[in-house]
N, C-alpha and C positions, 0 to 999 in steps of 0.2 A: 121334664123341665130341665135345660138346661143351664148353667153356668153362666153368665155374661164376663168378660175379660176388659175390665176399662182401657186397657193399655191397646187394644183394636179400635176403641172409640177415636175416631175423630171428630173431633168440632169443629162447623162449618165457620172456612174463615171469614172474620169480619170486615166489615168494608170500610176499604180506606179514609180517615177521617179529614171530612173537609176544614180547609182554616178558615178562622175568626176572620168573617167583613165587616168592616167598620166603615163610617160615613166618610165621607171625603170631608176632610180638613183644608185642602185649598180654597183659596179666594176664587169665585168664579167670576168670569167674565172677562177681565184684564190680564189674566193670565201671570197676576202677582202672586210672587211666593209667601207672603205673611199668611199666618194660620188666619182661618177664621175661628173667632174665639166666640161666637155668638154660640155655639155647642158647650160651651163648659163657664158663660159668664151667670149661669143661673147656682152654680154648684156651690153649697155651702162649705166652710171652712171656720174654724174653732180659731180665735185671735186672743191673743193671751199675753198679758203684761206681765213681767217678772219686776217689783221692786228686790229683791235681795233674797240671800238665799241664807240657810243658816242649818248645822248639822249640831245636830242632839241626842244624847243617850236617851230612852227608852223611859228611866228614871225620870228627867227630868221635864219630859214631855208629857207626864203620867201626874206632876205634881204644878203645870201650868191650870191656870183659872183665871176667870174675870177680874184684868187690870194687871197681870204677867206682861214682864215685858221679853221678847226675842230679839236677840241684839245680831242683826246680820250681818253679813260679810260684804257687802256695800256701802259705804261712806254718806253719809249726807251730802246732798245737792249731787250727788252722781245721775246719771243716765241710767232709766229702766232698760230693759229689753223687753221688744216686741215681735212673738212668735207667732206664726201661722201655720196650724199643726204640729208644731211642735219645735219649727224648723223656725230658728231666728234669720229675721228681714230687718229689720232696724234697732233704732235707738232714742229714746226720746227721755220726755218730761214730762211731768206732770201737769194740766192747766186746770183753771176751775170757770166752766163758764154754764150762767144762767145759776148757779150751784148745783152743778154734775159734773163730776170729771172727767177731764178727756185726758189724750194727749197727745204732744207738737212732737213731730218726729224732725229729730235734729239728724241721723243719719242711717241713710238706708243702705242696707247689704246690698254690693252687686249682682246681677244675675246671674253672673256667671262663680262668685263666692257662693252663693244660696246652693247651688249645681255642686259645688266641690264637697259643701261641708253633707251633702246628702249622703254621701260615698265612704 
């Protein structure tokens, strides 16, 4: 029996890896450039309202309980923020209709802000 020397081994090379196909995103037909968005209008997204924000020692978040008050860093009658994954889109209010809360967005991020602050 002899010896085997890994260092004679070679391994057969693999074969070059094909790229990712992806569906077509153009608009078919008319030969328009806007995407079609009918591929990504089913796609879920976590929308999240920020009234204020507030930063606390450890202590003091350890000795809140029912009927604690947290005094945030946003003013009364100010504008919430309204995130879409994480990434703020607008700005609003609070409404109350039917008795459920919504809210009236007074001002929305531009597309191309939303673009910037990703980065």
């Amino acid at each position: 029996m002899t010896e085997h020397d890994p260092s004679e081994t070679t391994a057969p090379a693999a074969p070059a890896a094909e790229p990712a196909q992806f569906a077509n995103l153009q608009a078919e037909g008319d030969g328009n450039t806007d995407l079609n968005l009918d591929v990504i209008l089913d796609v879920p997204v976590t929308l999240s309202l920020e009234v204020g924000r507030a930063r606390v020692p450890i202590r003091n978040l350890l000795q809140l309980n029912q009927g604690s008050v947290v005094e945030l860093e946003r003013g009364a009658g100010e504008s919430l923020d309204v995130f879409v994954n994480g990434t703020l889109i607008a700005h609003g209010e609070v409404v109350v209709i039917n008795d459920r809360f919504g809210v009236r967005l007074t001002d929305v991020v531009s597309p191309s802000e939303r673009i910037r602050r990703l980065r």
